[in-house]
N, C-alpha and C positions, 0 to 999 in steps of 0.2 A: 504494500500500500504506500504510495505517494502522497504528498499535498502539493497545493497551489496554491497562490493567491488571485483571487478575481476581484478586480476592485470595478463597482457602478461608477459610475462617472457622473460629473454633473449633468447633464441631459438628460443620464437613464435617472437620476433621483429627480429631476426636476417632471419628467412626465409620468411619476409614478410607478413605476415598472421594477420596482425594488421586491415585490412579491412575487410577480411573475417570474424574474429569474430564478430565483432562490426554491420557487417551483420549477422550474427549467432543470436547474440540478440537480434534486432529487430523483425526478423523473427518469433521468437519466444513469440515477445509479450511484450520485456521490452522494457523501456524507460532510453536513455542514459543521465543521469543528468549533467555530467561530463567526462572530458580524459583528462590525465594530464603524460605528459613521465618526466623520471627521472635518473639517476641514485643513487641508494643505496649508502651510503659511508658504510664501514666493523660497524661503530658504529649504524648505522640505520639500517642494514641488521640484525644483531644480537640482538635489540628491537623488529623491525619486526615478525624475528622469536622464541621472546623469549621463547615460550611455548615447544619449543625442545633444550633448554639449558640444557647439559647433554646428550643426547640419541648419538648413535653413526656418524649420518650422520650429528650433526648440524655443524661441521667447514667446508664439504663440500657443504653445502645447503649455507651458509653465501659465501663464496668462487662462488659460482656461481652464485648468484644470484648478487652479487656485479661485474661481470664478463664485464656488457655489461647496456644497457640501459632497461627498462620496463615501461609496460603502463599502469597506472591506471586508470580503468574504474568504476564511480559513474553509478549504475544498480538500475533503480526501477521496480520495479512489483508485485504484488499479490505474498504471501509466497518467495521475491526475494532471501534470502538466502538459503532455500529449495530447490528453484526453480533450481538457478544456479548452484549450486550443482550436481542435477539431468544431467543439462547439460553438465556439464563438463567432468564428468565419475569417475570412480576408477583411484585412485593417481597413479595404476602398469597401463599404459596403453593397456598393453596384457592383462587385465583383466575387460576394460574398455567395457563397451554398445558400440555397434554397433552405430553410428552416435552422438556419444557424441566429443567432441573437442578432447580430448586426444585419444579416438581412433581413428580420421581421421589424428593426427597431432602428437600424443607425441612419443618419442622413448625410451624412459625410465622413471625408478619412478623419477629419478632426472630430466631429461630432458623433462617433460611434458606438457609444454607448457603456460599453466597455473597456476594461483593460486585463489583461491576463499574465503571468509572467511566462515566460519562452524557455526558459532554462529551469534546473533542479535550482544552481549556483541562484539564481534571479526572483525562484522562488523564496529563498531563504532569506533572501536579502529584504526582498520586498515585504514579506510578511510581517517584518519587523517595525516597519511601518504604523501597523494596526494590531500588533499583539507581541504581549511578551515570551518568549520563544528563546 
């Protein structure tokens, strides 16, 4: 058994949809360890996302996701960073699988609703974030 982090993002708490996924998950098989809402301060949000320090979208990506509140979800299950991944979809939501979270929910690469971590390493890091671990 693995974990992940999934964190809602401002859009998906802003239109509600904080239940929905956290039913999305289960459904699917994982077990919620942890939810924990927060807001980013601009110094947390740009550790968060330090791995796109430099690239052109990170003072927008810092700038919204610092916008509004999110919710961090501690995700277990078999391959759960794989896993969740899978369910989330492609980061461009026009680009995303048919019944993945961003393409029932995102409206842009920025506004996608979601965030998940990619790696075991990014998992751990990230979770840290939202729980003491």
């Amino acid at each position: 058994m693995g974990r992940t982090l999934l964190m809602i993002k401002p859009d998906g708490v802003e239109k509600g949809l904080i239940g929905r996924i956290i039913w999305f998950l289960e459904e699917n098989g994982f077990k919620i360890l942890g939810i924990r809402s927060k807001r980013f301060t601009r110094e947390e949000a740009e550790k968060f996302y330090e791995v796109h320090r430099g690239k052109e979208f990170f003072g927008s990506l810092v700038d919204y996701i610092t916008s509004g509140m999110v919710v961090g979800i501690m995700v277990e299950g078999e391959k759960a960073v794989e896993k969740i991944r899978e369910l989330i979809g492609s980061t461009d939501p026009k680009k995303a699988r048919v019944g993945t979270i961003r393409f029932m929910y995102g409206e842009s690469i920025e506004r996608n609703i979601v965030h998940a971590s990619d790696s075991e390493e990014s998992a751990e890091r990230e979770l840290k974030f939202f729980f003491e671990i």
